[in-house]
MARVEXZA-175495 format. One record per residue (C-alpha): residue number from 1; residue in one letter; chain; x, y negated, z. Coordinates in steps of 0.05 Angstrom, whole numbers. Layout:
BEGIN
{k NUM, r A, c A, x X, y Y, z Z}
...
END
This chain:
BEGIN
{k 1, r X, c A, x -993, y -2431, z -2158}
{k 2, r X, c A, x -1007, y -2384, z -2102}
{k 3, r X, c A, x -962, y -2328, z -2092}
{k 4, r X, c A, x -1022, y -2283, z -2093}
{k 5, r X, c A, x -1033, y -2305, z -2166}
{k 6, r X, c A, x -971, y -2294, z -2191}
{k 7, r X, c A, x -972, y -2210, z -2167}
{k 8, r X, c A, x -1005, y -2181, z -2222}
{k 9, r X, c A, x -1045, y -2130, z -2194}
{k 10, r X, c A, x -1082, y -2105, z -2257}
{k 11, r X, c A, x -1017, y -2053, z -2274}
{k 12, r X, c A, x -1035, y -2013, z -2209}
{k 13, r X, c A, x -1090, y -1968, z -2210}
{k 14, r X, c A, x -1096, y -1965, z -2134}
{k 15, r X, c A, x -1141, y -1904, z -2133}
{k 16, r X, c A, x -1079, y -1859, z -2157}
{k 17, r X, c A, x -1026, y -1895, z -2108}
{k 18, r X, c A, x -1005, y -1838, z -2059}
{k 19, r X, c A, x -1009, y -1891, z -2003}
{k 20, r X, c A, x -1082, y -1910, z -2010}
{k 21, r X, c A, x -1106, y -1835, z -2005}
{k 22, r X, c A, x -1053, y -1829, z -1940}
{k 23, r X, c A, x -1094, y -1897, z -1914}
{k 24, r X, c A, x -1162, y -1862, z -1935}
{k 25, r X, c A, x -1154, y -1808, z -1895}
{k 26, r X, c A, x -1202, y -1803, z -1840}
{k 27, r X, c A, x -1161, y -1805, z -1779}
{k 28, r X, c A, x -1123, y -1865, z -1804}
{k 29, r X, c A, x -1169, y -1909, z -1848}
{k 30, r X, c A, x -1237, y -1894, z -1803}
{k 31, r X, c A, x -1195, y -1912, z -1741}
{k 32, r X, c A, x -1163, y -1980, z -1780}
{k 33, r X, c A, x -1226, y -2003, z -1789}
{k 34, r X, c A, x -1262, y -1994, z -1737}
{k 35, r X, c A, x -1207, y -2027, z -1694}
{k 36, r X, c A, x -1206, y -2085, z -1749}
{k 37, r X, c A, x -1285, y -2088, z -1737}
{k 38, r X, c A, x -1283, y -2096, z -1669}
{k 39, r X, c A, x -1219, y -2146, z -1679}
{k 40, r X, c A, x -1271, y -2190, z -1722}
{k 41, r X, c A, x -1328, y -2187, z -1680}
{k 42, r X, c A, x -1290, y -2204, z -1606}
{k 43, r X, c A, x -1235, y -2262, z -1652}
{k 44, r X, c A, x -1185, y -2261, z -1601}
{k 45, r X, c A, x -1132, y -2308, z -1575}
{k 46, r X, c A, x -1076, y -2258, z -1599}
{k 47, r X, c A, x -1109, y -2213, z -1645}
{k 48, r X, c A, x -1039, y -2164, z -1655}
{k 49, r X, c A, x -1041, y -2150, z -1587}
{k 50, r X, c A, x -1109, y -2141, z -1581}
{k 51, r X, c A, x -1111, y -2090, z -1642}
{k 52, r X, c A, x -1043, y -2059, z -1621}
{k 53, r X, c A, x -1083, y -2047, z -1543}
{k 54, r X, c A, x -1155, y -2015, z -1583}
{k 55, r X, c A, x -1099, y -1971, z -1618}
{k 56, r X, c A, x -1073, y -1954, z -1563}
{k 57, r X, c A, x -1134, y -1944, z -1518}
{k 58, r X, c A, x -1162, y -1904, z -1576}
{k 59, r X, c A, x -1107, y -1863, z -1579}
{k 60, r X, c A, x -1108, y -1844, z -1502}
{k 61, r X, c A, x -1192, y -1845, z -1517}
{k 62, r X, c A, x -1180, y -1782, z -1563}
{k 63, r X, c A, x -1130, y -1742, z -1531}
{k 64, r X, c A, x -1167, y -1745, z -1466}
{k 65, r X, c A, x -1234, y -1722, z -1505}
{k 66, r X, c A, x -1194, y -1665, z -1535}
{k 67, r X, c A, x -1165, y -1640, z -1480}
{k 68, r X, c A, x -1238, y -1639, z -1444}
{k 69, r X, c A, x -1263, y -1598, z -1499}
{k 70, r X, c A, x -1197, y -1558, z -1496}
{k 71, r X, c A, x -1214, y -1548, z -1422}
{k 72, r X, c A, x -1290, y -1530, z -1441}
{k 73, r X, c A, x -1272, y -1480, z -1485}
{k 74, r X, c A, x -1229, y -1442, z -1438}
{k 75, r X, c A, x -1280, y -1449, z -1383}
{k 76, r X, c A, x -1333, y -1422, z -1435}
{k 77, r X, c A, x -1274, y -1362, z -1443}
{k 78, r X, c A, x -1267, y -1353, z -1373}
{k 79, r X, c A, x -1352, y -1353, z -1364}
{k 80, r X, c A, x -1348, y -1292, z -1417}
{k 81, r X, c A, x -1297, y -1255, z -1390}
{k 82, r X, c A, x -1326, y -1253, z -1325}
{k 83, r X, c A, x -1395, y -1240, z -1346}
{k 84, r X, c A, x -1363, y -1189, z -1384}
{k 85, r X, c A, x -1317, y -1160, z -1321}
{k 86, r X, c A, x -1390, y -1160, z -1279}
{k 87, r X, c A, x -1425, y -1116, z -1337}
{k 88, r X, c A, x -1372, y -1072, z -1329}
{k 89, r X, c A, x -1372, y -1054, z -1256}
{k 90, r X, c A, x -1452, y -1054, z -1252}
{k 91, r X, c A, x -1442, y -1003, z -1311}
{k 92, r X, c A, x -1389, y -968, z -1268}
{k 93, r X, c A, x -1436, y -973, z -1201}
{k 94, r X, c A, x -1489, y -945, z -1247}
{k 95, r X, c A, x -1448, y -887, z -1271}
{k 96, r X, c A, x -1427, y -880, z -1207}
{k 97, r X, c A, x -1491, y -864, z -1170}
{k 98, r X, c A, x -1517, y -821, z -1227}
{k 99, r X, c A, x -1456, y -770, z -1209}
{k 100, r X, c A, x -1470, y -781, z -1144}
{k 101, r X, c A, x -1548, y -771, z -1151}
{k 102, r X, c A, x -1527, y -708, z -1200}
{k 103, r X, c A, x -1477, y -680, z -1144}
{k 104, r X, c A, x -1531, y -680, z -1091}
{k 105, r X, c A, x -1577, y -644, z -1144}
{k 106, r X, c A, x -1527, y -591, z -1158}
{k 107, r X, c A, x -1518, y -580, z -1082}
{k 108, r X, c A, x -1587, y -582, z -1067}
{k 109, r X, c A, x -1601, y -524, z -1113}
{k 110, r X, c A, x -1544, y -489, z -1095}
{k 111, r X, c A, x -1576, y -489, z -1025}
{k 112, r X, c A, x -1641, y -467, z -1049}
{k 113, r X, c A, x -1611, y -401, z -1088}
{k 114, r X, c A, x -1567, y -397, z -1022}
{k 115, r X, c A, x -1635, y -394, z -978}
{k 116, r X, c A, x -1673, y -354, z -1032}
{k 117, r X, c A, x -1638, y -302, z -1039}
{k 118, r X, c A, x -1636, y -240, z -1002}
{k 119, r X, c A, x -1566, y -211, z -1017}
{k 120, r X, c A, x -1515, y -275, z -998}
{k 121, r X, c A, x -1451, y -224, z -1017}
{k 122, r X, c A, x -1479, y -219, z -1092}
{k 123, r X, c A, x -1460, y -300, z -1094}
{k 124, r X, c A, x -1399, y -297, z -1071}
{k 125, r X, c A, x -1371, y -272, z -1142}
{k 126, r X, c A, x -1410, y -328, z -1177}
{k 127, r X, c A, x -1450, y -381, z -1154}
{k 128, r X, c A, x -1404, y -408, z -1098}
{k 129, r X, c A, x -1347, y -413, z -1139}
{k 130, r X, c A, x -1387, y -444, z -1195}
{k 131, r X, c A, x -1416, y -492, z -1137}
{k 132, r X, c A, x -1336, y -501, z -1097}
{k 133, r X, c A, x -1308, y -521, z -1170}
{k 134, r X, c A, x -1370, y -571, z -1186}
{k 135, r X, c A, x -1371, y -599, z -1118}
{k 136, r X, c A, x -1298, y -614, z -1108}
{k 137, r X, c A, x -1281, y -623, z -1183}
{k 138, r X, c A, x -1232, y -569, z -1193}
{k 139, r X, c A, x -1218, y -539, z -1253}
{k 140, r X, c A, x -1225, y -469, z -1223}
{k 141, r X, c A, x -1248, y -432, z -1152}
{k 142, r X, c A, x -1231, y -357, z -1139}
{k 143, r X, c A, x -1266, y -325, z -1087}
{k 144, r X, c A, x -1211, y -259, z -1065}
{k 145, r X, c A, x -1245, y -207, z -1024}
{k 146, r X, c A, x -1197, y -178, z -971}
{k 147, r X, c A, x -1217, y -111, z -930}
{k 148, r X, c A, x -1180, y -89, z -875}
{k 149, r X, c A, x -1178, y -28, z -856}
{k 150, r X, c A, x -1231, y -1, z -802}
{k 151, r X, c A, x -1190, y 27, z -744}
{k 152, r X, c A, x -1212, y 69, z -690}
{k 153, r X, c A, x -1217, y 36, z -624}
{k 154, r X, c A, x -1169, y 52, z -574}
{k 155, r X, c A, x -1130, y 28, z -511}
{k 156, r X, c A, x -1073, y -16, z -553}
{k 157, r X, c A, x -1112, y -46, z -605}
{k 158, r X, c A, x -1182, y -60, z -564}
{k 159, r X, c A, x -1252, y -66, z -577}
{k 160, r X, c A, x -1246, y -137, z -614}
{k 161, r X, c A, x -1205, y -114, z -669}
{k 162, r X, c A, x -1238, y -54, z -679}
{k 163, r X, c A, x -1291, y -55, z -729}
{k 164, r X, c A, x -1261, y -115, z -781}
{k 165, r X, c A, x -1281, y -127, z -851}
{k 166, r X, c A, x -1285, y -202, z -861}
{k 167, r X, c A, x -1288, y -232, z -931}
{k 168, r X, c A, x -1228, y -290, z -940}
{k 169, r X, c A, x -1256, y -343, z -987}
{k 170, r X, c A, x -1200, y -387, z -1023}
{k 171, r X, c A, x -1199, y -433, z -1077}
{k 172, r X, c A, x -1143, y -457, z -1126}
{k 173, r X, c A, x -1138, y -516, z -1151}
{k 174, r X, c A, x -1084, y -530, z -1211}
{k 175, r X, c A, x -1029, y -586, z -1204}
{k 176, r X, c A, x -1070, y -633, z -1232}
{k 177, r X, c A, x -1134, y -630, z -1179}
{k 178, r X, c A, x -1076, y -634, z -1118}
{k 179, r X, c A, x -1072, y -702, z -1135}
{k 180, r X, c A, x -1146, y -714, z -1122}
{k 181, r X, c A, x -1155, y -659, z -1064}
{k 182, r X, c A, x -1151, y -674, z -1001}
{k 183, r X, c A, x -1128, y -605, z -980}
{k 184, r X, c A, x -1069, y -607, z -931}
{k 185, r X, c A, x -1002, y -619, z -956}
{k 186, r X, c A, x -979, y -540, z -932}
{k 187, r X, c A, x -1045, y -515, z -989}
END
């Protein structure tokens, strides 16, 4: 009697049996059986070790095809992000020459009114500090007029200083435009 004959096997129902369904499972059946295919079609001297080696080469097989799609993937991450970085500064180049392009508009026709019109004092309450606050990006320009008094010329004082009434442009810019001015430190 064989000793295969005497194990009953008909009071195990080895569809239920927790091990089968562990064996079943597709990274450790699949991989069994292919390595037991291969074992039958090469019949080895020593077919253990022969197994025990496709296991193994199998194993180091699949870790080194995950970590080339590991690799891959952040490459493909690293593609995006780049592409992404270069849409950004052509969008920022873009923006950038459209300001640039809408600066040399502004001054353009700021030099146009300047040549146009007859009466240059009448833009000194408006239009220049409109143009001084656009064109440096300040927040506000002030254009002060300051009249000195005409003297009469004499001996002491001399004919250059006689006959003075000069207009002193200046321009304020708050706290936070003297971080982008580039007005002297003593402004």
């Amino acid at each position: 009697m064989c000793i295969r004959d005497s194990f009953n096997m008909s009071h195990l129902n080895l569809q239920d049996h927790p091990d089968v369904g562990y064996l079943k499972q597709e990274h450790i059946g699949k991989v069994i059986a292919q390595g037991l295919a291969v074992l039958y079609k090469e019949q080895p001297k020593l077919p253990v070790d022969y197994l025990a080696k496709w296991l193994l080469n199998y194993s180091a097989t699949q870790k080194y095809g995950q970590e080339l799609a590991h690799k891959e993937q952040q490459r493909n991450v690293l593609i995006e992000k780049h592409n992404q970085l270069q849409e950004f500064v052509a969008k920022l180049e873009t923006q950038k020459e459209q300001e640039r392009q809408a600066l040399l508009s502004r001054d353009s026709k700021f030099r146009k009114i300047v040549s146009d019109h007859k009466y240059h004092e009448e833009l000194l309450e408006k239009e220049l500090p409109n143009h001084i606050e656009q064109y440096k990006q300040l927040t506000g320009a002030y254009v002060g007029y300051n009249y000195f008094l005409r003297t009469k010329i004499n001996e002491d004082n001399g004919e250059e200083f006689g006959h003075l009434d000069p207009c002193l442009l200046y321009t304020s810019p708050s706290p936070r435009d003297r971080q982008k001015s580039r007005m002297p430190s003593s402004a």
